[in-house]
C-alpha positions, 0 to 999 in steps of 0.5 A: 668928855675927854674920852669922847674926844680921844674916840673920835681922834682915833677913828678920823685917824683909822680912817685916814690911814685906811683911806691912804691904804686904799690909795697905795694899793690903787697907785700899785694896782695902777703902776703894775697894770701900766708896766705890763709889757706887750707879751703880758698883754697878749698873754692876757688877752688869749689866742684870740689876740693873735687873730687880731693881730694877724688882721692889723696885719692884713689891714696895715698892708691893705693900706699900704697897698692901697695908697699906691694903687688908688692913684690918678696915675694908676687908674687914669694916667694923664700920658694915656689921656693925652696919647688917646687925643693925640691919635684919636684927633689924627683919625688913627684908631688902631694907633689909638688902640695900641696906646690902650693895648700898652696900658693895663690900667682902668682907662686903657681897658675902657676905651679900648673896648670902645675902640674896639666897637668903633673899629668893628662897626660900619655904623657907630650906634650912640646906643650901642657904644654906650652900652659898651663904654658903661658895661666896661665901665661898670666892671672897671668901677666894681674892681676898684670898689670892690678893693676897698671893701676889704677893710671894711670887713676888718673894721666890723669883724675885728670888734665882733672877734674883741667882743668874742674875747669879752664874752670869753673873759667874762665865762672865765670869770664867773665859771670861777665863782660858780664851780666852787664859790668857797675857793673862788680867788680874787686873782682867778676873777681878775685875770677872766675880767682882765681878758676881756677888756684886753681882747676888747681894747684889741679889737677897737684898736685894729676896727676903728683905724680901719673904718677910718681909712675905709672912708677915706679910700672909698672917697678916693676910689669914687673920685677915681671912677668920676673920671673914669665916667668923664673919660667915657663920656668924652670918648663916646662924644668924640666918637659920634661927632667924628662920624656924625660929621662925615669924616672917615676914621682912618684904620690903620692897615685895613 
């Protein structure tokens, strides 16, 4: 009986000290994987993460770029807005042509070249010079959009480049076991598996901040063409109803 208990003493012993083994290695696995450094990780991780890299990047200046560009102040100034009124109200279509020849901006381009439909034409056509303000509008629209589809491109290639490393590591991996099982080394497996879970945090780390800021900037570019829609729309209006009415637009050294 006494026995019976010493064997089982022994074993809930063995088994405690086994247990708390397991749980100093796993605290030591844990405490060196935290303490690599970033040249280990992109060691690790392969040339693959220099591409990822190199689009965070691209994305990084993207955003930047964007957050000065995709302004109200940039697409539309109000000085612009308010300097067309000024000169369209007075008849002045050449002054007013000049405002939008001293700007470069989206609206400068867009009633610029209804201006310059309304200044050629002997008869301004409601149809006509809708046709011109929406082609000019499209185009300006497109050039805005077209901008920020840029990240959009990262945010799905970056993923697929990380999932490229997983599929890489895992290769790695199992090439190790299956050249010669009997040399295989749990070191060897481990960098492989290492590789790809590294390239693929990587490329989740650079693909969803730019799908993040993707969604924002396309909301800001699609409120950027709404005015640019609105300013289109007044300037048609204004247009029409100066002729409609019988008033002579006054052409500027004509």
């Amino acid at each position: 009986m006494k026995s019976k208990v010493i064997m089982a003493a022994a074993a809930v012993a063995f088994g405690t000290a086994a247990w708390g083994q397991t749980a100093v290695s796993t605290g030591a696995v844990s405490a060196v994987r935290q303490s690599m450094t970033m040249r280990e990780i992109i060691a690790t991780g392969g040339w693959l993460m220099y591409v990822l890299g190199a689009m965070s990047v691209i994305g990084l200046a993207l955003v930047v770029y964007f957050l000065f560009v995709l302004r109200r102040e940039r697409v539309a100034p109000r000085e612009l807005i308010m300097d067309l009124h000024r000169s369209l109200s007075a008849g002045r279509l050449d002054e007013a042509a000049a405002v939008c020849e001293r700007n470069s901006c989206p609206a400068a381009s867009v009633a610029a070249a209804a201006l310059d439909y309304a200044r050629r034409a002997d008869d301004v056509s409601a149809e006509v010079l809708r046709e011109v303000i929406e082609g000019e509008g499209s185009r300006q629209a497109s050039l805005i959009n077209s901008q920020t589809q840029y990240l959009l491109d990262i945010a799905v290639i970056a993923p697929m480049v990380g999932l490229l490393g997983t599929v890489l590591g895992m290769l790695r991996a199992f090439n190790t076991v299956a050249l010669d099982i009997a040399k295989a080394k749990p070191m060897l497996l481990a960098a492989g598996v290492s590789q790809a879970l590294v390239t693929t945090a990587a490329g989740l780390i650079v693909g969803i901040p730019a799908m993040i800021f993707y969604a924002y900037f396309r909301g800001r570019s699609a409120r950027l063409v709404g005015d640019l829609e609105a300013l289109g729309a007044d300037l048609m209006t204004f247009l029409l109803r100066r002729r409609g009415g019988g008033e002579d637009l006054e052409v500027v050294g004509v």
